[in-house]
ROBA-378852 format. One record per residue: residue in three letters; x, y, z of N, C-alpha, C in turn. Coordinates in steps of 0.02 Angstrom, whole numbers. Layout:
ROBA-378852
PT     r      n.x      n.y      n.z     ca.x     ca.y     ca.z      c.x      c.y      c.z
PT   ala        X        Y        Z        X        Y        Z        X        Y        Z
...
This chain:
ROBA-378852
PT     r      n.x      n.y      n.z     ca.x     ca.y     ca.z      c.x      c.y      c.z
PT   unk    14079      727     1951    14069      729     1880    14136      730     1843
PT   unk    14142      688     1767    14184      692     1748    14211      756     1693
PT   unk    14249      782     1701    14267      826     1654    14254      859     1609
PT   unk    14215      796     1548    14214      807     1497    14105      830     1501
PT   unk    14083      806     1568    14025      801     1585    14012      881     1602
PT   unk    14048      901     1636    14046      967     1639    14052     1022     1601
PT   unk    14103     1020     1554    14094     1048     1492    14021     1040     1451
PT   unk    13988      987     1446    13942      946     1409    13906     1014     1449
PT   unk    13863     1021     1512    13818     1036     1516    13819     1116     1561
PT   unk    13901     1128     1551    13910     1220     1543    13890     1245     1481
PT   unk    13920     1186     1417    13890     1240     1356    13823     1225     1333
PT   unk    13785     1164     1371    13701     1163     1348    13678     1212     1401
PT   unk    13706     1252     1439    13684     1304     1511    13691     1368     1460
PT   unk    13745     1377     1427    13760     1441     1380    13714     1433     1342
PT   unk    13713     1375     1309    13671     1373     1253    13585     1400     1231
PT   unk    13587     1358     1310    13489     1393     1334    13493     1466     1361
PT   unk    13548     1485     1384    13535     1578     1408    13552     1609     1342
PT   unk    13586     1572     1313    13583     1624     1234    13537     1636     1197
PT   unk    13500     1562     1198    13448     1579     1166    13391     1612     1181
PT   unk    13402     1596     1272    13323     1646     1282    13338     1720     1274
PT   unk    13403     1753     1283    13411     1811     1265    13400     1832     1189
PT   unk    13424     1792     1137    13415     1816     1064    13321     1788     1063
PT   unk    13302     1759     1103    13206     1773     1089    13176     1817     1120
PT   unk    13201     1850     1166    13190     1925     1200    13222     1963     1158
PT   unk    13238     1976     1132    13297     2024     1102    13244     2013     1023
PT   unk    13216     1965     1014    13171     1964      925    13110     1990      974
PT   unk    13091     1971     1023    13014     1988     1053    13021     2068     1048
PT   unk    13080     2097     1088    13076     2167     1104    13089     2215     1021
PT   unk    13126     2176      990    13145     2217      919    13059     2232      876
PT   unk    13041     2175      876    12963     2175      842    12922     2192      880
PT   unk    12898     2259      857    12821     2272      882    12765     2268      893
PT   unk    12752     2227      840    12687     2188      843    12688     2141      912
PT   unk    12753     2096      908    12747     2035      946    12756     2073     1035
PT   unk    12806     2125     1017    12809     2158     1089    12739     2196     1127
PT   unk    12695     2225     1063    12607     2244     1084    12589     2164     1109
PT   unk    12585     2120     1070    12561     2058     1102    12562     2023     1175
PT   unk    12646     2020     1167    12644     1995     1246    12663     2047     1298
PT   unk    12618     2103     1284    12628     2174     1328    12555     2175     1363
PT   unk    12518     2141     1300    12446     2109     1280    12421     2056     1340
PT   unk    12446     2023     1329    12425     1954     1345    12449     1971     1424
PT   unk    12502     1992     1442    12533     2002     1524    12468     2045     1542
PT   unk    12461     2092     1512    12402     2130     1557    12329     2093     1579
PT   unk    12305     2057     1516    12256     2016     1533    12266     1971     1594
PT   unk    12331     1942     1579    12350     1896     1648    12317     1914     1694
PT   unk    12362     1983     1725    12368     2019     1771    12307     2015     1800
PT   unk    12258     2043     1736    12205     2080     1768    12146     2009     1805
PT   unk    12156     1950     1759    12117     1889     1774    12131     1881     1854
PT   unk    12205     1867     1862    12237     1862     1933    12219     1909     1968
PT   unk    12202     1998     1964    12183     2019     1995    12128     2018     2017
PT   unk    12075     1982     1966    12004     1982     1992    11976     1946     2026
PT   unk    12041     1854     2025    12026     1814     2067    12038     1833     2116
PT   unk    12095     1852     2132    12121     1876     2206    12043     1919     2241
PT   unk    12017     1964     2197    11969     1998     2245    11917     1944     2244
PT   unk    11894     1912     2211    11854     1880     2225    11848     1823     2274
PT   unk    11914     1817     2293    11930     1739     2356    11923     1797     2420
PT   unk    11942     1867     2417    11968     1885     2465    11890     1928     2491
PT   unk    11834     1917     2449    11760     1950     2458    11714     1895     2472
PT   unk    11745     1832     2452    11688     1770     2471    11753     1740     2519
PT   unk    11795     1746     2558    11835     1711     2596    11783     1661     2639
PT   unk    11750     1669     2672    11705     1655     2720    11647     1593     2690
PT   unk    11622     1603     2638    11604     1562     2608    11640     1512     2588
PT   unk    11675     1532     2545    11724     1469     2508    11755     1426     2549
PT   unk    11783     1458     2617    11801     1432     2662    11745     1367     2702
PT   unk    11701     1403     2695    11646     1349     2720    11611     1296     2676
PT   unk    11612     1302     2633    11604     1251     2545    11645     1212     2553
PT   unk    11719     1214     2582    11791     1179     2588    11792     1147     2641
PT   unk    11733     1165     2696    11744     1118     2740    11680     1067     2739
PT   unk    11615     1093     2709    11566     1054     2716    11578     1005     2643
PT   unk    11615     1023     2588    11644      973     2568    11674      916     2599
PT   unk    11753      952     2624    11789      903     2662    11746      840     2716
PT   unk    11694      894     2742    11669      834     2784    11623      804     2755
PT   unk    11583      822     2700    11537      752     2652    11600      702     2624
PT   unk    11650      721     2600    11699      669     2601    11724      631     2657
PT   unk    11739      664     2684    11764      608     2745    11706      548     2776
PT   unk    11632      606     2775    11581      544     2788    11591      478     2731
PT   unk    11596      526     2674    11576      448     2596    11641      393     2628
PT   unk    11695      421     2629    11776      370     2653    11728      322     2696
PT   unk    11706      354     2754    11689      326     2818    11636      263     2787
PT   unk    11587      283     2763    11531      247     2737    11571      192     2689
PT   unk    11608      210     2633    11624      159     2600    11679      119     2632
PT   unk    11722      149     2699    11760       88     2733    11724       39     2771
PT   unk    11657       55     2800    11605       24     2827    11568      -33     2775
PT   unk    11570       -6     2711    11523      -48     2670    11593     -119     2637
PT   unk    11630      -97     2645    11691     -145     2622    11713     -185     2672
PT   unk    11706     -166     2732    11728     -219     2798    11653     -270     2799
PT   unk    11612     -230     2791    11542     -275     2790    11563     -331     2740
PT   unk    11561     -302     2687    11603     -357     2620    11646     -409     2623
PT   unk    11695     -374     2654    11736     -420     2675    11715     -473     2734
PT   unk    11666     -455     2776    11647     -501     2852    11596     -545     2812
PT   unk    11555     -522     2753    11498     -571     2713    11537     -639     2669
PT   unk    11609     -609     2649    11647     -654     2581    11677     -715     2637
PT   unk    11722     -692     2724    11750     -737     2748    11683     -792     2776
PT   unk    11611     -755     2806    11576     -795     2806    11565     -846     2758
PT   unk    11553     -839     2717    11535     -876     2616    11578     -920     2624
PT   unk    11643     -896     2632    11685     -965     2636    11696     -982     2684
PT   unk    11682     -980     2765    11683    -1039     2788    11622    -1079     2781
PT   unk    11572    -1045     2779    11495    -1112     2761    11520    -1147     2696
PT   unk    11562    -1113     2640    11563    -1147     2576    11600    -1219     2618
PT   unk    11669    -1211     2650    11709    -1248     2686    11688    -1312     2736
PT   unk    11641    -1276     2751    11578    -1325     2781    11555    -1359     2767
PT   unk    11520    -1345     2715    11463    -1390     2646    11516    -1440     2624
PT   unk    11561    -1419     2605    11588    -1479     2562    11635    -1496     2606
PT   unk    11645    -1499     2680    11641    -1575     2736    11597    -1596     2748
PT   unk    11543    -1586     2751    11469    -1601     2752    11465    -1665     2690
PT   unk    11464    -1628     2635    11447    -1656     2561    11496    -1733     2586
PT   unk    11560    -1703     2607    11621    -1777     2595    11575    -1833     2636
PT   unk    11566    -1805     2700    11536    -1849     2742    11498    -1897     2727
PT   unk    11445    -1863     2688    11387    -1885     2666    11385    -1905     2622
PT   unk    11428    -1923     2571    11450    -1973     2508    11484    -2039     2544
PT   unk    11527    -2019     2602    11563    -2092     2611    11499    -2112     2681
PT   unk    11460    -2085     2692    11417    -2113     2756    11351    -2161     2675
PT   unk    11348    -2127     2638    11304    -2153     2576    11340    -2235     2551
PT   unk    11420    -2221     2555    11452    -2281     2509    11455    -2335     2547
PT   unk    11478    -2314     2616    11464    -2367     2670    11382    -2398     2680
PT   unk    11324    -2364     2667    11263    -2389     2688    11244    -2448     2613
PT   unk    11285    -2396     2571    11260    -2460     2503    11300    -2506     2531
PT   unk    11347    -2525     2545    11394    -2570     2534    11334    -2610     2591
PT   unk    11344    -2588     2630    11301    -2605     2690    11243    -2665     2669
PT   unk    11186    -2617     2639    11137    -2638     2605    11149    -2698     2540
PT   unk    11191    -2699     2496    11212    -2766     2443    11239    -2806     2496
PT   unk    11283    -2800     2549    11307    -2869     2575    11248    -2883     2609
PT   unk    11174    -2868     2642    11138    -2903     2673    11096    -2925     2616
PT   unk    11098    -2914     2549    11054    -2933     2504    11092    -2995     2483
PT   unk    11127    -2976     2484    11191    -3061     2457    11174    -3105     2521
PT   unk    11178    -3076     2585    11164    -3133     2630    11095    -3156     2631
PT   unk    11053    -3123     2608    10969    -3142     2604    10971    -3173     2553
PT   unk    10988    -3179     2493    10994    -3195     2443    11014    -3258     2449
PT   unk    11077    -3279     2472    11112    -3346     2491    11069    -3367     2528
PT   unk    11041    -3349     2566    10986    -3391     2648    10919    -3407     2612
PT   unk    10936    -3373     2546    10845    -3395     2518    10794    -3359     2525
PT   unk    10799    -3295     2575    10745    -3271     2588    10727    -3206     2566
PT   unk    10755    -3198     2504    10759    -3155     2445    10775    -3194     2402
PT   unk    10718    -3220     2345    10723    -3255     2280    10770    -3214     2245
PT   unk    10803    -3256     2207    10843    -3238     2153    10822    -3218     2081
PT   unk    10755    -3246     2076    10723    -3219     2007    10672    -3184     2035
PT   unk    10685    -3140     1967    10634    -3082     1988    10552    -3107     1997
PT   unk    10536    -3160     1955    10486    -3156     1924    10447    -3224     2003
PT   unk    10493    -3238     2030    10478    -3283     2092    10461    -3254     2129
PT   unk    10462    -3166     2134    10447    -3137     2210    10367    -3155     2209
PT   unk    10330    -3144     2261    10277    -3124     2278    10239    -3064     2298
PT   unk    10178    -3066     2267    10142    -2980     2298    10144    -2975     2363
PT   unk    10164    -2926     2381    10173    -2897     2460    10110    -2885     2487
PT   unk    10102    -2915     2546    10038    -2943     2579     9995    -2877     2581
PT   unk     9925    -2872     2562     9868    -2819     2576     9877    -2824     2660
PT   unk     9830    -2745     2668     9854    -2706     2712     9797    -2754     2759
PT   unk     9838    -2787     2831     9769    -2820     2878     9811    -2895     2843
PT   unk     9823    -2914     2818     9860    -2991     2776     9931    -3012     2811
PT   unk     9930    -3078     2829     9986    -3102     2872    10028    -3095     2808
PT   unk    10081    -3081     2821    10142    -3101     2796    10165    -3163     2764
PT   unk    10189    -3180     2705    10190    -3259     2702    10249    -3262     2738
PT   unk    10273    -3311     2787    10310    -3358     2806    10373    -3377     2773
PT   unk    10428    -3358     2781    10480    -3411     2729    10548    -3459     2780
PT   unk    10542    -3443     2811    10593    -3465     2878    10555    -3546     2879
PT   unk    10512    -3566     2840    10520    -3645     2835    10530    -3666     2777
């Protein structure tokens, strides 16, 4: 410490024992205030004394309140570290099925884009071969049930 640091906080050290002596020194001069906290210490006392007998007449109890506490707590810890690992084993499940689904989903959009594509190029090739009219209004009713088929391959 520097020098001037020490000085600094010898005379805020004087400063606070002076003063607690000149507020003892007004406490003890006044009577009123000296009945008061002559007052108030005894009450202390006597509160502290009554706890003391009273821990030291239920020892046995309290002692056992402190542990069948302690151990309903330690069960709740136990129970709620159990209910949070569950949580946690339900959320990593969720996402790998989520992870799943949508390779699934991808799959099944490009296995979809390929079957259209699929499906218009054999309609373009039926289409070109003739054997899918080009106007709508040229198709024909689709044969009753027991009814040959019409023919178009001539």
């Amino acid at each position: 410490m520097e020098p001037q640091e020490k000085k600094g906080k010898s005379g805020l050290q004087i400063g606070m024992a002076l003063g607690g002596i000149i507020g003892i020194g007004l406490v003890v001069a006044n009577k009123k205030t000296r009945e008061n906290v002559f007052s108030a210490t005894k009450q202390t006392v006597s509160t502290v004394n009554e706890a003391t007998r009273f821990v030291s007449q239920n020892r046995d109890e309290i002692m056992q309140q402190l542990k069948n506490t302690s151990q309903r707590f330690s069960e709740l810890m136990k129970k709620a570290s159990e209910d949070l690992q569950y949580i946690s084993d339900k959320a990593l499940d969720l996402k790998e099925t989520t992870v799943e689904f949508k390779e699934v989903t991808k799959e099944s959009a490009q296995e979809i884009r390929e079957l259209k594509s699929e499906v218009e190029k054999e309609f373009e090739q039926n289409k070109i071969a003739g054997t899918i009219p080009g106007d709508v209004e040229a198709v024909e009713k689709l044969p009753e049930e027991g009814e040959e088929p019409l023919d178009r391959t001539h």
